[in-house]
N, C-alpha and C positions, 0 to 999 in steps of 0.2 A: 417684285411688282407690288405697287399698294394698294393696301385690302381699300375698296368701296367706302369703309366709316371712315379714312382716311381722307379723300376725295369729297365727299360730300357730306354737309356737319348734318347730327343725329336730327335736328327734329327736320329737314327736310327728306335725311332717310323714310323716316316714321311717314311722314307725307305721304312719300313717292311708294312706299309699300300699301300703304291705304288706297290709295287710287287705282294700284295695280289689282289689287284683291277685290275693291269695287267693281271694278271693268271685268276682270275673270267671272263673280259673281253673276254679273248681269247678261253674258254671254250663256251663263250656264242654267237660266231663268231659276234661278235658285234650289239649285242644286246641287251639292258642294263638288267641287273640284281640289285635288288634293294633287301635291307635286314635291321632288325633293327639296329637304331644307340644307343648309350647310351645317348645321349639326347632326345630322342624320336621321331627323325624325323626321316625319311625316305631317304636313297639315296647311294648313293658312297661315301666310307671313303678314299678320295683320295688327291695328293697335287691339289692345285688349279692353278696350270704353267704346262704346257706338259713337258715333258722331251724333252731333245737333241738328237738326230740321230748321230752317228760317222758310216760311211755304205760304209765298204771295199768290193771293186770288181775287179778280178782278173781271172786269172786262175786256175784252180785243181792244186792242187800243189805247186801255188804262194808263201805260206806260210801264208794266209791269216789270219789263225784259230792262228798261233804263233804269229800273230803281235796283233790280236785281246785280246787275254788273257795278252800280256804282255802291251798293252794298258791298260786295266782295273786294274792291276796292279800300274801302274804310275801316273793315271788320277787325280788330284786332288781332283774331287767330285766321289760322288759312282755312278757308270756303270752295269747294266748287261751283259755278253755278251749273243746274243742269235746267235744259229746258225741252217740251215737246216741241217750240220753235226750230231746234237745232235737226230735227228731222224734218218737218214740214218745210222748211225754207230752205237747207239746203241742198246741195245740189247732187250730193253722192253716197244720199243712205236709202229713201224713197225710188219707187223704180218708176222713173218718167221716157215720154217719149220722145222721139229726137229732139222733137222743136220744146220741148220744155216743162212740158205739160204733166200732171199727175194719173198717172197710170195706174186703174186697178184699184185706186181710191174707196170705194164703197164695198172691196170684196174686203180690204186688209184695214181697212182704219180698227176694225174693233180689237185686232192682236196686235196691232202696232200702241194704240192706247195701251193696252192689259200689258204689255212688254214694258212701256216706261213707265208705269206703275210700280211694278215689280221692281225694277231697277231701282225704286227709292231706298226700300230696307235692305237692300244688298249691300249699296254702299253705304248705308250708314253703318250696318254692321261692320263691317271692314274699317270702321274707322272713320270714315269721311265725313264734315263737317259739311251741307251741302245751305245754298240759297234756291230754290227752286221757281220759278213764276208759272203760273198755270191758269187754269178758265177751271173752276169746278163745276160744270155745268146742268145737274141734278141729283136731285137727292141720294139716287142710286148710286150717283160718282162717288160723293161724299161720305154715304156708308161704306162704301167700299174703302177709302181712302182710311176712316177709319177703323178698320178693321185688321188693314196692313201694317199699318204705322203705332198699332196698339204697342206702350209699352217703352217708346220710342222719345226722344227730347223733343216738342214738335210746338213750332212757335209759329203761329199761324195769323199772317197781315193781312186786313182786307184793303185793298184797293179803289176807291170810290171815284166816279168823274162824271160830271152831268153827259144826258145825252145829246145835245147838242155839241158838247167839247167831241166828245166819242168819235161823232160822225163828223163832225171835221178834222180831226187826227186820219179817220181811216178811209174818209176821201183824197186827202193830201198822199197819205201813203202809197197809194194806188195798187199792192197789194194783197189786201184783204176781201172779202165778198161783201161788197155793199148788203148792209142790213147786220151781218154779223153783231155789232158793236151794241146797237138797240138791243137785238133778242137776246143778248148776253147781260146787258144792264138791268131789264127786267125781269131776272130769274137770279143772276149769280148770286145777290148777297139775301138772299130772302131764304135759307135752309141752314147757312153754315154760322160757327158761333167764334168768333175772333177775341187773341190778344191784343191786339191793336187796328184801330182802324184810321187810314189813312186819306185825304183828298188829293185825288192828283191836280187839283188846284194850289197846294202848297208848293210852295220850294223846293226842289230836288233835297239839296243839301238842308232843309229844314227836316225834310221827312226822311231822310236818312239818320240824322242822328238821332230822332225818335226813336226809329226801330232799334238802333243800335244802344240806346241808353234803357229801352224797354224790354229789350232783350237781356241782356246783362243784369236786368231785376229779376231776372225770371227764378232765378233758385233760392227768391226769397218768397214765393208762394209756395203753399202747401203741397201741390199735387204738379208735378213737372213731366210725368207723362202722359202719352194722348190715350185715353181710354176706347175701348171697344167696344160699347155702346153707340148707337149711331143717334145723333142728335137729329130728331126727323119734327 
């Protein structure tokens, strides 16, 4: 029978073991989980370098979540994207009611938050190269944010978009909570402190390769981890 590195060439092995180790991670709210190896020892089948942070923040609506996937798209090395969208919108991780609807919303948002939070340094530890889009929505978030990520490769885009564009993005959308877009425009970028800042008035593909060419300068600055001090 052929061995696995046989079947599948190493750096998508390396991959596909990082993501595995991420996802184990994040299951186990970081906690380690330990399982047999094929050499007989014991431990995480993971890379030995953390993965990179690329962690857009913006408003509902920004376009975060399009710049995100078309990032992951262009990147040169392999990215996950993760998002809290992937819970909220769909259809089988949140526990809703028949006809559709969010169920229990106000009892579980604050550990479903603190859960994919968590899940960041999991998978980055295990390897994983991630692009994240997110709403950092106060100050508390953003200590917190750094706090977890201390230590961590973490390249952090702000997303910018008049409020007029906002609220017609998230009227067309139809669903989002009217008002959202406003209350997030005037708070989101007034705490946090960015590598790059971005207008979702540019060109997709103009502001993708920015990130991508601003990013790749990144280990020509002095300091490339995100500090644990909270920039308040």
């Amino acid at each position: 029978m052929a061995s696995l590195t046989n079947i599948v060439n190493p750096p998508a092995l390396t991959f596909g073991f990082a993501c595995y180790g991420g996802i184990t991670a994040c299951w186990s709210a970081l906690r380690p989980i330990r399982w047999p190896r094929t050499d007989g020892q014991t431990g995480w089948m993971t890379s030995s370098q953390p993965g990179a942070l690329i962690l857009i923040n913006g408003a509902s609506s920004a376009g975060k979540s399009t710049l995100a996937q078309a990032l992951q798209g262009a990147l040169p090395a392999p990215f996950l994207h993760f998002s809290l969208d992937f819970f909220l919108f769909g259809d089988r991780v949140l526990p809703r009611t028949p006809q559709g609807k969010l169920r229990d919303w106000t009892t579980i948002r604050p550990q479903v938050f603190q859960g994919f939070n968590r899940c960041l340094p999991a998978l980055l530890t295990a390897g994983n190269n991630l692009v994240v889009d997110y709403i950092i929505e106060t100050p508390q978030m953003w200590s917190e944010f750094r706090t977890l990520l201390a230590g961590y490769d973490v390249f952090l885009v702000g997303l910018d978009c008049p409020v007029a564009e906002l609220e017609r993005r998230e009227h067309a959308r139809g669903d989002r909570g009217m008002g959202d877009a406003r209350r997030d425009a005037l708070t989101v970028h007034t705490f946090t402190a960015y590598d790059l800042e971005l207008s979702c008035q540019t060109p997709l593909a103009n502001n993708v390769l920015r990130v991508i060419r601003e990013w790749a300068g990144r280990s020509e600055r002095a300091q490339r981890v995100f500090p644990a001090v909270p920039l308040l």
